[in-house]
C-alpha positions in Angstrom: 68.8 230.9 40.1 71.6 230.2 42.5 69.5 230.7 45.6 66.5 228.4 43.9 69.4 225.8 43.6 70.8 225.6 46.7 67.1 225.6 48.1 66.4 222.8 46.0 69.5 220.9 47.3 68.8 221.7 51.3 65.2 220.7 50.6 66.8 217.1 49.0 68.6 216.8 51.4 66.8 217.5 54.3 64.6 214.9 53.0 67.3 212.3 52.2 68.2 212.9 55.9 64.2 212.4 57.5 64.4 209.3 55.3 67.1 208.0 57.0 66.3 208.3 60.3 63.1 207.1 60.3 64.5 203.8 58.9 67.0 203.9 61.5 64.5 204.6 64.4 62.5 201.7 63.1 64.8 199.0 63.0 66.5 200.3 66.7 63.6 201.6 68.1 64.0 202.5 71.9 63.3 198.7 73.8 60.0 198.5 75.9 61.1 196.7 79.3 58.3 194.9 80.8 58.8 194.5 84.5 57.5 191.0 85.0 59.6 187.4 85.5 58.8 183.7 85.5 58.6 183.8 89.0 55.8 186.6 89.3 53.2 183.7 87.0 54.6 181.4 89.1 56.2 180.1 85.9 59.4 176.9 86.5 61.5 178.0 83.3 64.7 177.2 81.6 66.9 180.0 80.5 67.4 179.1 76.9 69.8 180.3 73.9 69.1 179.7 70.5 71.4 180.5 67.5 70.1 182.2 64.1 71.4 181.4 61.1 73.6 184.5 61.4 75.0 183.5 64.6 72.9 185.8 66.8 72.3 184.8 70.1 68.3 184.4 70.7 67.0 184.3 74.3 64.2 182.1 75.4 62.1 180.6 78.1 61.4 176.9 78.3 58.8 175.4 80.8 58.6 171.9 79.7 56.2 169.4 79.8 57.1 165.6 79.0 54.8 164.3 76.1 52.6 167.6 75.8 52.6 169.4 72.4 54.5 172.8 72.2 53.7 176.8 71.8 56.3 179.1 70.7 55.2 182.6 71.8 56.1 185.4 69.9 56.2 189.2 71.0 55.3 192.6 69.6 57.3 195.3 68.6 59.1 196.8 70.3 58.9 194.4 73.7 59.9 191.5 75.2 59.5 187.9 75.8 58.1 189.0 79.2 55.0 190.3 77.8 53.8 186.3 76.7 54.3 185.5 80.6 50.3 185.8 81.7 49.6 183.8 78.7 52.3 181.2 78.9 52.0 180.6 82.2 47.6 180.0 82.0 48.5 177.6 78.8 51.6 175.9 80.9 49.5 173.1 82.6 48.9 171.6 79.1 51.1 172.6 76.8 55.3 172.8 76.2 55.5 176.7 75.6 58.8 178.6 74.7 58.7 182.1 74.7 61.5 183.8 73.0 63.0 187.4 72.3 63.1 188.6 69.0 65.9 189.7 67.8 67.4 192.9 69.3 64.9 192.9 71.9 65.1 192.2 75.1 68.0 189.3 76.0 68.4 188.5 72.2 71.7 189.9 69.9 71.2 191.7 66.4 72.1 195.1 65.9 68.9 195.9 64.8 65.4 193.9 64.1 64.1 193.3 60.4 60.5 193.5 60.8 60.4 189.5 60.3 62.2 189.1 57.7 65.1 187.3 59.3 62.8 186.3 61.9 61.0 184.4 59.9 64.0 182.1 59.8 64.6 182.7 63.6 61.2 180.7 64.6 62.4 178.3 62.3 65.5 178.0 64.4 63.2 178.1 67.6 61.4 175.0 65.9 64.8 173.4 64.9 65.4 174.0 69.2 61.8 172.0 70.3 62.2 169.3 68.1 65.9 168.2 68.8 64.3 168.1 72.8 61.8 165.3 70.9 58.7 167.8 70.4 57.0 167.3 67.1 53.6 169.0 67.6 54.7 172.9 67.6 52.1 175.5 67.4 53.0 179.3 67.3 50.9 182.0 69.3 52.3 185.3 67.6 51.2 189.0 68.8 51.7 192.0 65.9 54.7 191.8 64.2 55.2 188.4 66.2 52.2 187.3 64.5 53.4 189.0 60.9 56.5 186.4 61.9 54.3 183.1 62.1 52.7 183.8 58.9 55.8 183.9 57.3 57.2 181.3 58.9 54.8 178.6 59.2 53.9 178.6 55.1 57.6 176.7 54.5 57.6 175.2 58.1 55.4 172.0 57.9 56.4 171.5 61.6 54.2 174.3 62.3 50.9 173.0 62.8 48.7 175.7 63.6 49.3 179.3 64.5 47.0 182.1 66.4 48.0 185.5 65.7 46.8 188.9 67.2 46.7 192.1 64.6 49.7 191.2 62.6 50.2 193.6 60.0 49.5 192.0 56.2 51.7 193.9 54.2 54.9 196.2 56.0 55.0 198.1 52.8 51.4 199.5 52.9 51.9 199.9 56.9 54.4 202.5 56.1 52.2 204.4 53.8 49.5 204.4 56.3 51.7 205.7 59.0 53.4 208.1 56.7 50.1 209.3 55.1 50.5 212.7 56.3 53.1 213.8 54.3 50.9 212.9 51.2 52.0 212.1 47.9 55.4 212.3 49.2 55.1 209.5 51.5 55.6 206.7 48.6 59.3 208.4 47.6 60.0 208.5 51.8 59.0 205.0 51.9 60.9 203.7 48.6 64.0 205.4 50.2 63.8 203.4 53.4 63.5 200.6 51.5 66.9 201.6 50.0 68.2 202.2 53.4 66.7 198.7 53.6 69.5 197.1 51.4 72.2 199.2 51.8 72.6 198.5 55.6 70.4 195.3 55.8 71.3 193.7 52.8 67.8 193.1 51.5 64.2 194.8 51.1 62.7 194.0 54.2 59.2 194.9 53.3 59.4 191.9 50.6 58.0 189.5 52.5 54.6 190.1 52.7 52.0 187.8 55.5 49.4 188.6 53.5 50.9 186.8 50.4 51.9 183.8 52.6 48.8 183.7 54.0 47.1 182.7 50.8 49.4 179.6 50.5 48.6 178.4 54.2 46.6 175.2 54.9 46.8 175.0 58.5 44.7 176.1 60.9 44.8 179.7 61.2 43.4 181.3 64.2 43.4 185.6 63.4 42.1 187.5 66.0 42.1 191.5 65.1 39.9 194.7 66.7 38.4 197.0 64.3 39.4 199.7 66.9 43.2 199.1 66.8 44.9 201.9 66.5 48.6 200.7 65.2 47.7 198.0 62.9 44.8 199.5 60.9 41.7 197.0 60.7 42.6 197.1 56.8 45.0 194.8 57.4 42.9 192.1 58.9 40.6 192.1 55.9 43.2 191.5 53.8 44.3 188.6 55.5 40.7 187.1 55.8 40.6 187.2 52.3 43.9 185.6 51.3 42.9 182.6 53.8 39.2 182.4 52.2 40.4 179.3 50.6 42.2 177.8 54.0 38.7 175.8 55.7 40.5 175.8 59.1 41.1 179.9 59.2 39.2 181.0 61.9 37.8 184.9 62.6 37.4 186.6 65.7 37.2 190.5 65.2 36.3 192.6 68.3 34.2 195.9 67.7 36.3 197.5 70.6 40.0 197.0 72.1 43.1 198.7 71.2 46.3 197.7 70.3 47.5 194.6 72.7 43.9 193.9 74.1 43.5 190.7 73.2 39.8 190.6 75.1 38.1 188.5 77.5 38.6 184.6 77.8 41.9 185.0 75.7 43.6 182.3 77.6 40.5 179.9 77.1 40.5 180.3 73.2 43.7 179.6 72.8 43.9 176.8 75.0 40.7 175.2 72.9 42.2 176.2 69.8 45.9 174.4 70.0 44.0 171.6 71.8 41.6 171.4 69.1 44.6 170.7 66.3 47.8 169.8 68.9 45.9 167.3 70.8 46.5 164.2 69.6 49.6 165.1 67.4 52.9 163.1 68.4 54.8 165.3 70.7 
């Protein structure tokens, strides 16, 4: 009986242990430097800092344009600011854009990212930033869990006017029990522990907020695009936000049959520029 006991409590706490880890690998994960600057897109910028609520230090980009609506660009996980460059720099000529770090990565504080829900407020912040330099027609381009971030955001943000957003994930919850599905049944228990983790060194649950449940409250234009070949952010979670903005008449859908994770497919720059110009335009900036 002894032996079965002691099993039973290596086996607990082996798992107790995995549980941990995991968490802690996914709120520090190792930081994906991109090796590309400003100058490289021939890109003017201003090196910018923007406090969080929390006092963390957020890093950003500005390239200004007088009287010209804005676009905040938002990363993926887990890299940097740098990665929006191409995409800034082809929608610069028209638009205001600010590209910042999340927090964590790249020149941003925080000892650790919460999968947007602190970021959430954190864009808020970065709106706080374009409209005390006068801009008042702010649209947010958000890639993955950058995208997951504008959702949440933008539903209490009324400065937010539109967003586009690449494969954000629609619930972080059922994200984990899709990357966790091969350990079976057990995966719920291993994620509900994390969760613990969660609260214990976070403070809070950070799946709670869920984009696909913000998503059914949004009334602005909504521009998802999504590849049913993605191979991070299952396809899944696309559907489920197309259906929770079914009753928004300005969500647009583009799903590509092919193009992994971070391909955001032909003409991107073009389709963006007409879809912020289609509800920025006009705006008082």
């Amino acid at each position: 009986m002894k032996p079965l006991v002691s099993y039973a409590a290596v086996a607990v706490a082996g798992f107790l242990t995995l549980s941990l880890v995991s968490f802690w690998l996914a709120v520090r994960p190792p930081r994906l430097t991109i090796p590309l600057t400003p100058a490289d897109v021939k890109l003017a910028v201003e090196d910018v800092t923007i406090p969080a609520a929390d006092g963390v230090r957020l890093s950003g980009w500005l390239a200004a344009r007088p009287g010209a609506p804005a676009i905040i660009f938002l990363h993926g996980y887990p890299a940097e600011k740098a990665d929006m460059l191409p995409l800034a720099a082809a929608l610069a000529p028209r638009f205001t854009v600010l590209l910042v770090d999340l927090r964590y990565f790249g020149g941003s504080g925080g000892r650790a990212t919460t999968l947007g829900f602190r970021e959430r407020d954190d864009l808020r912040r970065a709106v706080d930033f374009l409209a005390g330099r006068g801009v008042q027609a702010i649209g947010v381009f958000g890639l993955s869990l950058g995208g997951a971030i504008a959702i949440l955001a933008a539903v209490d943000d009324p400065r937010i006017r539109a967003i586009a957003v690449y494969s954000p994930f629609a619930d972080l919850r059922a994200l984990a029990h899709t990357l966790y599905a091969w350990m079976g049944p057990v995966r719920y228990p291993f994620v509900g522990l994390m969760r613990v983790w969660s609260c214990l060194f976070l403070g809070a649950d950070i799946t709670a907020p869920a984009p696909e449940a913000a998503a059914r409250r949004l009334a602005i234009p909504v521009y998802l695009v999504a590849s049913r070949d993605d191979e991070q952010i299952p396809f899944a979670h696309a559907e489920r936000l197309r259906e929770a903005l079914g009753g928004n008449s300005r969500a647009e859908f583009e799903f590509m049959e092919r193009g992994r994770h971070g391909m955001l497919g032909p003409d991107v720059e073009r389709r963006l520029e007409r879809f912020f110009a289609r509800w920025l335009a006009g705006a008082t900036a």
